[in-house]
C-alpha positions in Angstrom: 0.0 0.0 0.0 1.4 3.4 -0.8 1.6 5.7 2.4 3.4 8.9 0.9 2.7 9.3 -3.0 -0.7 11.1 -2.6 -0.4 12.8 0.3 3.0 14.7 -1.0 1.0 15.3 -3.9 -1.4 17.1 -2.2 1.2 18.9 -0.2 3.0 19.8 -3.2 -0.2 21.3 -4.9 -1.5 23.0 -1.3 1.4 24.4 -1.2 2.2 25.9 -4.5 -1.6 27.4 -4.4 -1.1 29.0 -1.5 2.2 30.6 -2.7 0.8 32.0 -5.7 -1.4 34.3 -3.6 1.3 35.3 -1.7 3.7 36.8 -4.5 3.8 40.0 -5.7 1.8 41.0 -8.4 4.1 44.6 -8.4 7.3 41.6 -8.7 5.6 39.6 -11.6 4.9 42.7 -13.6 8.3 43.6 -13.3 9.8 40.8 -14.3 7.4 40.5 -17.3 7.4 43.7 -18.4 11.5 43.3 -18.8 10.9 40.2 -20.9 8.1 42.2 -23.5 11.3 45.0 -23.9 13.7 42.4 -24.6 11.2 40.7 -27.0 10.4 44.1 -28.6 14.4 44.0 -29.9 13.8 41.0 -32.7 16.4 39.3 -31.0 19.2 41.4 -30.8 18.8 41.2 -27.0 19.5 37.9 -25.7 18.4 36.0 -22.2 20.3 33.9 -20.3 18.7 31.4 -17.6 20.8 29.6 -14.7 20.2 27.5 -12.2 22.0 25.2 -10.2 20.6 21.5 -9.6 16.9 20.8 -10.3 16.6 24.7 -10.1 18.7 24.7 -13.1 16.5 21.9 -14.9 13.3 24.2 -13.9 15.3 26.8 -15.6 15.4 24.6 -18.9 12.3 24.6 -18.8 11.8 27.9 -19.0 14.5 28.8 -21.7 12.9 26.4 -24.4 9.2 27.8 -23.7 10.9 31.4 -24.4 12.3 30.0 -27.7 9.2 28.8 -28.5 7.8 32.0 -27.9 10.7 33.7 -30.1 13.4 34.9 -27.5 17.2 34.4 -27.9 17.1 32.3 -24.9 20.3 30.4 -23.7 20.9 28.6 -20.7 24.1 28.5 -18.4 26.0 25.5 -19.2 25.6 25.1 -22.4 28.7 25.3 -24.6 26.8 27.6 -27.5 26.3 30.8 -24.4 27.2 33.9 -26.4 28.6 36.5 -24.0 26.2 38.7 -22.2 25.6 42.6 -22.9 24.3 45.4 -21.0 21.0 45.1 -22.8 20.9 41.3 -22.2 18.4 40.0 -19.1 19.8 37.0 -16.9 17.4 35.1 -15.0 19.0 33.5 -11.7 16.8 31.0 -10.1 17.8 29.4 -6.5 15.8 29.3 -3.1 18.5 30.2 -1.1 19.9 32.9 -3.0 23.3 31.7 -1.7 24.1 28.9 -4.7 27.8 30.1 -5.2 27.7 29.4 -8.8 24.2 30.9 -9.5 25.5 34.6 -7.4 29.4 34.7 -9.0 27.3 34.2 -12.4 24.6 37.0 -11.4 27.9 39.2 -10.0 29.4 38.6 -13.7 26.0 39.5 -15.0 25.8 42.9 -13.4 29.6 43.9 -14.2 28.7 44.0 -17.9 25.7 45.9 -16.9 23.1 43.4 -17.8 19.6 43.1 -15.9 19.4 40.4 -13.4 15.9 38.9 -12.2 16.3 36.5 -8.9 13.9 34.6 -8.3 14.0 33.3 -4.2 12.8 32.5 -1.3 15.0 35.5 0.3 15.3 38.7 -1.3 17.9 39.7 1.4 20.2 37.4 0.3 23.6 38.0 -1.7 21.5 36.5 -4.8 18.4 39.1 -4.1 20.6 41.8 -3.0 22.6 42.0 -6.6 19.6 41.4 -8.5 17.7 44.7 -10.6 14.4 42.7 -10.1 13.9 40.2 -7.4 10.6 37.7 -7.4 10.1 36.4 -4.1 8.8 32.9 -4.6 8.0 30.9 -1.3 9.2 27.2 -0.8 11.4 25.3 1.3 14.9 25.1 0.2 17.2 22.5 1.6 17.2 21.1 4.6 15.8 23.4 7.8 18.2 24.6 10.0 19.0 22.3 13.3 17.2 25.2 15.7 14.5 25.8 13.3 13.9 22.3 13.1 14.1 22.0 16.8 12.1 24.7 17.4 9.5 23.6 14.9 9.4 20.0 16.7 8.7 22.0 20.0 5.5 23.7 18.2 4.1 20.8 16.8 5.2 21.9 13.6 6.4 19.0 11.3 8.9 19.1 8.5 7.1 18.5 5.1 7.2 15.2 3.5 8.5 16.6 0.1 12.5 16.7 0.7 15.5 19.4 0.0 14.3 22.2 -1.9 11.3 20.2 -3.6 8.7 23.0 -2.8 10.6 25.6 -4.3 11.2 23.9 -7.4 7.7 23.0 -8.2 6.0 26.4 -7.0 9.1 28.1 -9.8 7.8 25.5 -12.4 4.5 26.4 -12.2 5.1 29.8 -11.5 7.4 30.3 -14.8 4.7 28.2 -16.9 2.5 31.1 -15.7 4.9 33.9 -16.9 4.8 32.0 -20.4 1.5 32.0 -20.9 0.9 36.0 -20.0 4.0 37.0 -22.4 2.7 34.7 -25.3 -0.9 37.1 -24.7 1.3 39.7 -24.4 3.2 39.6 -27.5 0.3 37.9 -29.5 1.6 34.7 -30.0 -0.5 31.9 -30.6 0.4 27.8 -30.3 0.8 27.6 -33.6 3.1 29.6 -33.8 5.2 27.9 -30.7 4.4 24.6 -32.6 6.3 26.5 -35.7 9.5 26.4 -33.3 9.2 23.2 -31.6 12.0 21.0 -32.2 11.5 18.4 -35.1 14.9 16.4 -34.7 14.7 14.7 -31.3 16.3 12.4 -29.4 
């Protein structure tokens, strides 16, 4: 009999609902806005996604719906990245803000005088504090603190069954499949025309 499949399901879904009402609709517009301006340059201004770990696979995400939608989209990692320009927009996903690879990127990012959009669970971290535009998205990332945890035990409060960084990750999916569907009404795309960019060789 299966004890934990549904019930984290249900956790994972309670969850992310709740967060949506939470974040900031003066954040989201923001971040979306930037993304119309960058689309408005027929691809002479490029974005760059990163993540680190499953927040970089949620970022992958991401990057191929913006292709379908018609950005120059790449993603950090990849051996085709172009170098990044002041007009270019770098979208830096991690719950902790902290991921040393994800800030020293975003740190890179701003040197050149690109945008940067964070999306975290804390804007006062490193991560939210170099960002231009900084989406706070609430999850749990990692494992909780040993006083937290304690403290927690002491209230009655129980850790969540979905491990690490899990409710993060899932809230950003959703969230970012949101932010894809507002800039395709945005920008008056259509699915044909994502279907029209859709990858036909695939392995």
């Amino acid at each position: 009999m299966v004890k934990y499949v549904y019930a984290t399901i249900k956790e994972i879904i309670d969850f992310a609902s709740n967060a949506m009402q939470s974040i900031d609709p003066g954040q989201v517009e923001k971040f979306v806005s930037k993304l119309v301006d960058v689309a408005a340059s027929n691809g002479m201004r490029k974005v760059l996604v990163m993540g680190a770990g499953r927040s970089g696979l949620v970022g992958k995400a991401f990057a191929m719906r913006l292709m379908h939608i018609g950005f120059n989209v790449y993603v950090l990692g990849d051996t085709i990245v172009p170098s990044v320009n002041e007009n270019d927009v770098v979208i830096a996903i991690s719950g902790s803000g902290t991921t040393k690879l994800i800030v020293t990127a975003a740190e890179a990012a701003k040197n050149v005088g690109a945008t940067v959009i964070a999306l975290t669970t804390y804007p006062d971290s490193k991560l939210g504090q170099l960002a231009d535009i900084v989406v706070k998205i609430p999850g749990r990332t990692k494992m909780a603190r040993m006083d937290d945890y304690f403290a927690r035990q002491i209230l009655g409060i129980h850790e969540p069954l979905a491990p690490l960084g899990t409710l993060f990750e899932d809230t950003v999916m959703i969230f970012l499949d949101g932010i894809a569907v507002e800039l395709m009404h945005r920008l008056g795309k259509n699915e044909d025309e994502l279907r029209q960019r859709h990858a036909n060789i695939e392995i």
